[in-house]
C-alpha atoms as one frame of an Amber mdcrd trajectory, in Angstrom:
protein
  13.181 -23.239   0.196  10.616 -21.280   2.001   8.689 -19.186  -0.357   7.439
 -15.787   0.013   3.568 -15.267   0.110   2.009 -12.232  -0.495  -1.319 -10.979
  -0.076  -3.594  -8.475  -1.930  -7.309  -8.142  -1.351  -9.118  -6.048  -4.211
 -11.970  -5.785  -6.820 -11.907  -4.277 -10.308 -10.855  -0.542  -9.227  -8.173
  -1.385  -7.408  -6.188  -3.969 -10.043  -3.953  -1.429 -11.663  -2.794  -0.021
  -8.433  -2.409  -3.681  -7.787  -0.372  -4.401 -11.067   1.624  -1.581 -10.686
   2.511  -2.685  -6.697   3.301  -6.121  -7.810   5.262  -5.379 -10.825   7.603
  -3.123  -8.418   8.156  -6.195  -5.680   8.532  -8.729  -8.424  11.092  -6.390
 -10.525  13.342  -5.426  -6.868  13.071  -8.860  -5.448  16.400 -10.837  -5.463
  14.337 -13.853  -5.678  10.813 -13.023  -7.603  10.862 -17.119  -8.712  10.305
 -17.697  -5.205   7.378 -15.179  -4.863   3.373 -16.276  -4.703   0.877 -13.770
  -5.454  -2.294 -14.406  -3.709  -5.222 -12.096  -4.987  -8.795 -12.172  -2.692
 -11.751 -10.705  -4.316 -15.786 -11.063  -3.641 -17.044 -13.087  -6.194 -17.489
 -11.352  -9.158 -15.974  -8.241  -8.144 -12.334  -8.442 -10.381 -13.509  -8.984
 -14.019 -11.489 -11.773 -15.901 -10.273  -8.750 -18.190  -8.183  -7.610 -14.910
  -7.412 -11.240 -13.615  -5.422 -11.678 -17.430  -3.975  -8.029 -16.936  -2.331
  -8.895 -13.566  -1.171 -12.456 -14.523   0.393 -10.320 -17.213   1.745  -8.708
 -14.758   3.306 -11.199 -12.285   4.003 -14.144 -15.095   6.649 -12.890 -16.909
   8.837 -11.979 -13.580   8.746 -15.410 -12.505   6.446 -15.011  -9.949   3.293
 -17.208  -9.554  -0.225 -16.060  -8.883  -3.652 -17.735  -7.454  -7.396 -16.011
  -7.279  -9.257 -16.870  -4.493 -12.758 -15.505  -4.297 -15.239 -16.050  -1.923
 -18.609 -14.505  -1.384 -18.390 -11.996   1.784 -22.308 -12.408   2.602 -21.680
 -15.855   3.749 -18.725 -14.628   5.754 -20.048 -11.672   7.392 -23.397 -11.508
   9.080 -23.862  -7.930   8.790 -25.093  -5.521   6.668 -21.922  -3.507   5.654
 -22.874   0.661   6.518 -22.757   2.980   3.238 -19.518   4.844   4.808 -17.616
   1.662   5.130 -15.689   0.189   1.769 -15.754  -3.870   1.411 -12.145  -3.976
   1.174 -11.272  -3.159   4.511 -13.484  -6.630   5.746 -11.513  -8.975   3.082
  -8.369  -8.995   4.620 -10.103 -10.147   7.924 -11.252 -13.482   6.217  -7.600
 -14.060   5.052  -6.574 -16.414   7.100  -9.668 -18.370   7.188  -9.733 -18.361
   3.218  -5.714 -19.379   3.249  -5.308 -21.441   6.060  -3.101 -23.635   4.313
  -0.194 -20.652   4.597   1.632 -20.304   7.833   2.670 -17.134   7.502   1.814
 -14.114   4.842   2.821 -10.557   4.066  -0.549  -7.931   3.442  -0.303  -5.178
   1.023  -2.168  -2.429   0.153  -2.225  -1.649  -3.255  -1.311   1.944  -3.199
   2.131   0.581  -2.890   5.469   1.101  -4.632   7.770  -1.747  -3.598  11.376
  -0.386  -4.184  13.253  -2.793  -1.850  13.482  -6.604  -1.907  10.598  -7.507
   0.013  12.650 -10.998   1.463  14.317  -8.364   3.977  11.357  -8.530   5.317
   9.624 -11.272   4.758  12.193 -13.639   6.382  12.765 -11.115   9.526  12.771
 -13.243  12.589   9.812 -11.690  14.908  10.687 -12.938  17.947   8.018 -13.498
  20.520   6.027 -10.629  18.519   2.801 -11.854  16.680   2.686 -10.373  13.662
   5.230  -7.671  12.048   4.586  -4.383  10.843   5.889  -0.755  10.466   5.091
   2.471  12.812   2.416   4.729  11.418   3.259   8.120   9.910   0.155   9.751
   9.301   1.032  12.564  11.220   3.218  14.034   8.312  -0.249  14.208   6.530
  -2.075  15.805   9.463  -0.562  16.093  12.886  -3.491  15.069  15.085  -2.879
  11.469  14.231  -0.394  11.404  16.763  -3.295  11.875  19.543  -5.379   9.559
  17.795  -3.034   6.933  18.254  -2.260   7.564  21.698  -5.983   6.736  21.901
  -5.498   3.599  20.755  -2.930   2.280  22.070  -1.641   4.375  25.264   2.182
   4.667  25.016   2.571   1.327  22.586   3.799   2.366  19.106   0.972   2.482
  16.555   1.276   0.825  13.407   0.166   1.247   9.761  -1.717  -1.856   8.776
  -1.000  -1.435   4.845   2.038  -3.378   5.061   1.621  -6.344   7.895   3.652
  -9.337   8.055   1.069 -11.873   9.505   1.303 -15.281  11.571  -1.841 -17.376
  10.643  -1.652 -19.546  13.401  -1.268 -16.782  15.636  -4.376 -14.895  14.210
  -6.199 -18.550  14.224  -5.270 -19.204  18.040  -6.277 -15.781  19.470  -9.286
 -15.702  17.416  -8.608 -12.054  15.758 -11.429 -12.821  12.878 -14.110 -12.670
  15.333 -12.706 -10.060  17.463 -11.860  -7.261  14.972 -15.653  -7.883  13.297
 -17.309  -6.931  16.805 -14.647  -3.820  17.018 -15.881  -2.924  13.877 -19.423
  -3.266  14.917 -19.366  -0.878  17.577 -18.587   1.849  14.897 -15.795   3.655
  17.686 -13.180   2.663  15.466 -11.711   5.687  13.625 -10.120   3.716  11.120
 -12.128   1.026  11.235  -9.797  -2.573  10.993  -6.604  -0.535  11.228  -7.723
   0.434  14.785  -9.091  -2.796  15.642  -5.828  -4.186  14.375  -3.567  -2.097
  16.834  -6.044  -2.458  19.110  -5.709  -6.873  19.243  -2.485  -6.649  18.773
  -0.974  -4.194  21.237   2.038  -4.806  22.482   2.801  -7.761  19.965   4.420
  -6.389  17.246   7.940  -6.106  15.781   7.909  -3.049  14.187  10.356  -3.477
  10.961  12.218  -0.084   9.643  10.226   3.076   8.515  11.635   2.996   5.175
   9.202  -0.144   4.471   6.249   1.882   4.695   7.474   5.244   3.912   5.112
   8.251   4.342   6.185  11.409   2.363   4.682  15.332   3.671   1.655  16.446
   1.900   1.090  19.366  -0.203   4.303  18.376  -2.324   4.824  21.379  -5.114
   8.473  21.335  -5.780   8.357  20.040  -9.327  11.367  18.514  -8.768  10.267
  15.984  -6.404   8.862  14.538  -9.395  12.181  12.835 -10.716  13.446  12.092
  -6.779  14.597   8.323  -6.932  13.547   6.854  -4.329  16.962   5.217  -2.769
  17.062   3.874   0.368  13.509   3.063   0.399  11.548  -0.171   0.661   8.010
   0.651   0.282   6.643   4.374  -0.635   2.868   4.405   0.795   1.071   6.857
  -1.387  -0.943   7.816   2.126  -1.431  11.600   0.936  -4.142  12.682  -1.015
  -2.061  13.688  -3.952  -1.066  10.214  -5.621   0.701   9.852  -9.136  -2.426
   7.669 -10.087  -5.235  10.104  -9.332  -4.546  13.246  -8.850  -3.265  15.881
 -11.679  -0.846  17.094  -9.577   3.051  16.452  -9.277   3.577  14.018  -6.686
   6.511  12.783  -4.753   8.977  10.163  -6.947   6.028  10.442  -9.598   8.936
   9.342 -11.882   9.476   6.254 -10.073   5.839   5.263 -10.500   5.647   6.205
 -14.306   8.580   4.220 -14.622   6.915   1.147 -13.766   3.201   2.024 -15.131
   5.140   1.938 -18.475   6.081  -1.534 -18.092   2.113  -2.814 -16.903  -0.529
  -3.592 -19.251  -1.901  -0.124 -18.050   1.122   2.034 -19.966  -1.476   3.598
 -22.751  -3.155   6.139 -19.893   0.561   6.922 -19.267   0.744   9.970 -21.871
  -2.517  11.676 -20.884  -1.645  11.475 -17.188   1.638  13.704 -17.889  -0.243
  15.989 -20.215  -2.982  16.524 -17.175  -0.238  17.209 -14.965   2.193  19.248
 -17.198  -0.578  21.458 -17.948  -2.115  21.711 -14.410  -2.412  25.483 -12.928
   0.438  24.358 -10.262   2.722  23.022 -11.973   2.753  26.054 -14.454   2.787
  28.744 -11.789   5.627  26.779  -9.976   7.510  26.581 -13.621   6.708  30.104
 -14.286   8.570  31.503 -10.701  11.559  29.149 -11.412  12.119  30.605 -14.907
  11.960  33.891 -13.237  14.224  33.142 -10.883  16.714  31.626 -13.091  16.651
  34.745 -15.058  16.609  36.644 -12.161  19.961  34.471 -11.091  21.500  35.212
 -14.971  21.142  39.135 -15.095  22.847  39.385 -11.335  26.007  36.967 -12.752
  25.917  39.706 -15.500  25.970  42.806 -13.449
């Protein structure tokens, strides 16, 4: 049987996002034992401390893993500008580095995977070249929507932190080269994402929202932090305010505590919750709801 191949490109600050994304698809996949893990890293960029950690991660679901480093001087002939992170020129090389695969799916790593990813992954495209999921960045700030008129005129936009990818495709029309000299020309907003949408306009099968789910910033309702996320495939931590890194209460926080308990990252789990119990929000927000509960009580009495 056809197995599912997924992609991750990181270095050592990004592997327990990365564990925690993986442990999510492995644990809500109906078939994890057919799932390959494919991590890509610059040479000496993910420590063999992390490599263990997310083997730890992916071995015990039945899922397999690989590492595949290369070094990205020899790939790119271009000094990469202060503003611009590595990461985003890693997944470029993909294909090149994994020819041997005929088809992947890319994933960011600031990922919770809450469906089973084989919906997906199996989805017949059609005469589309590569799948992927409409961007909905404009529930974090509005002018995205002109931005990706920009782009792509009246064509849907899409999100490139989920893509479901056709390696001979991205071989044939030579995407490698083309999105490097996008990039180049430093026009691109966000950098590959735009040069993505850009070569690919008008060739993709756009899968359902709810596998790369966007949720409203400036999320204060404490409540949202036990919302289970049904319904959902992927929840794209896109805001600002993420469950990993910032003390505030985040949207289906729960959900991602859940599964930070079972990685070999759990220990940072009970300072996290005391940061965010005890964070100026969260105890103003408590502080107006036991008000207003009170407030409720003495008018039931009356």
């Amino acid at each position: 049987m056809e197995r599912i191949n997924v992609v991750v490109t990181i270095d050592d600050k990004y592997s327990m996002l990365c564990g925690i994304t993986l442990i999510s698809l492995l644990d809500n996949c109906s078939k994890p034992e057919l799932v390959d893990i494919y991590v890509v890293s610059d040479k000496g960029k993910l420590s063999k401390e992390n490599k263990k950690k997310l083997i730890d991660c992916v071995k015990p679901r039945m899922g397999r893993i690989f590492f595949k480093e290369f070094v990205l001087a020899d790939f790119l002939q271009y000094k990469v500008r202060a503003y611009q992170s590595e990461a985003i020129w890693y997944r470029i090389f993909v294909p090149r580095l994994l020819s041997n695969l005929k088809k992947y799916l890319y994933l960011d790593s600031d990922l919770l995977v809450v469906g089973d990813i084989s919906e997906i992954y199996f989805s017949d495209l059609g005469k589309k070249w590569i799948g992927a999921v409409a961007d909905q960045g404009e529930k974090i700030n509005p002018n995205m929507v002109k931005h990706y008129k920009r782009v792509v005129g009246v064509n849907k936009y899409f999100n490139a932190g989920v893509v479901l990818i056709n390696t001979k495709i991205w071989c044939k029309i030579n995407a490698e080269k083309k999105m490097i000299a996008l990039i180049k020309t430093g026009k691109m907003l966000l950098e590959d994402q735009d040069a993505l949408n850009t070569i690919f306009v008008g060739k993709v099968f756009f899968f359902s929202p709810k596998w790369n789910f966007f949720f409203k910033n400036l999320i204060f309702d404490l409540w949202h932090f036990f919302d289970n996320p049904n319904g959902l495939g992927i929840i794209h931590y896109q805001s600002p305010y993420k469950p990993f890194s910032s003390p505030r209460i985040t949207r289906y926080e729960f959900a991602y505590m859940h599964y930070l308990l079972n990685s070999p990252w759990k220990k940072i789990v009970a300072p996290r919750l005391l940061l965010k119990l005890l964070h100026p929000f969260f105890c103003i927000k408590l502080f107006f709801l036991v008000l207003k509960l009170n407030s409720k009580q003495k008018n039931k009495k009356n």
